[in-house]
C-alpha angles and dihedrals in degrees: 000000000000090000095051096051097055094034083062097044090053095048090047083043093052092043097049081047090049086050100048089045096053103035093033095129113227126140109209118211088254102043100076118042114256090227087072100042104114102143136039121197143185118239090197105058094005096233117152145212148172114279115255132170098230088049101053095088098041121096127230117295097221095043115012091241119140110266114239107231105219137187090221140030114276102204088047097070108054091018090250143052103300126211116245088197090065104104094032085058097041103059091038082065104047078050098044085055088049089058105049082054100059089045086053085049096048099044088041098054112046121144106258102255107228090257087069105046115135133232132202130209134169123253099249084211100050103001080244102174105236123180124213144189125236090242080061106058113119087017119122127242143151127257111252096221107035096022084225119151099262119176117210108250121222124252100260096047095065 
């Protein structure tokens, strides 16, 4: 079972990498035309300015981090500073979701090892069906229906 779980953590691992690599937000200097470039923004605290050569390498003056070069306003599209990691965040955490499910799944449904067979035998006071575990033969327990005293038989003695 150990393999499985970590074969399923390393595959949900590889594939959140996968994602971040390919959704992680980040405009190069060469990637947009300098000829559209009209606004630069910060990704950090999301305030905006006109675009301007000289500027471009220079961080953000309120928190030193690299300003994004853009074709259109920001904040004029969702009437506020707009995170450039949404997307990125939103589908890490449809995956992150996907993964706690299959580790559920794979902790959850494991095969039952032979020490843990059950066994069933009927209450001799109700008939009452009880299941019990190999560890548990000769123990004493009560019956769930009737709350009668009830010993757990032997294999063989059932």
């Amino acid at each position: 079972m150990k393999l499985r779980l970590l074969l399923v953590l390393s595959l949900g691992a590889a594939i959140m990498a996968a994602t971040v690599w390919l959704t992680y937000p980040g405009v190069t200097k060469s990637s947009l035309d300098p000829a559209k470039r009209r606004y630069m923004h910060c990704p950090e605290c999301g305030r905006e300015r006109m675009y301007h050569p000289d500027l471009f390498d220079q961080p953000c003056p309120y928190c030193e981090k690299r300003l994004v070069a853009t074709e259109e306003s920001v904040k004029a599209k969702s009437g506020g500073p707009a995170s450039p990691f949404g997307l990125m965040y939103s589908v890490l955490g449809v995956e992150l979701v996907a993964l706690m499910a299959a580790i559920l799944l794979t902790v959850k449904l494991r095969p039952p090892s032979p020490s843990e067979e059950e066994y069933y035998f009927n209450c001799g006071h109700c008939g009452q069906k009880i299941r019990y575990r190999f560890a548990q033969i000769g123990a004493a327990a009560l019956c769930p229906r009737c709350k009668r005293g009830i010993t757990f038989p032997d294999v063989g003695d059932e």
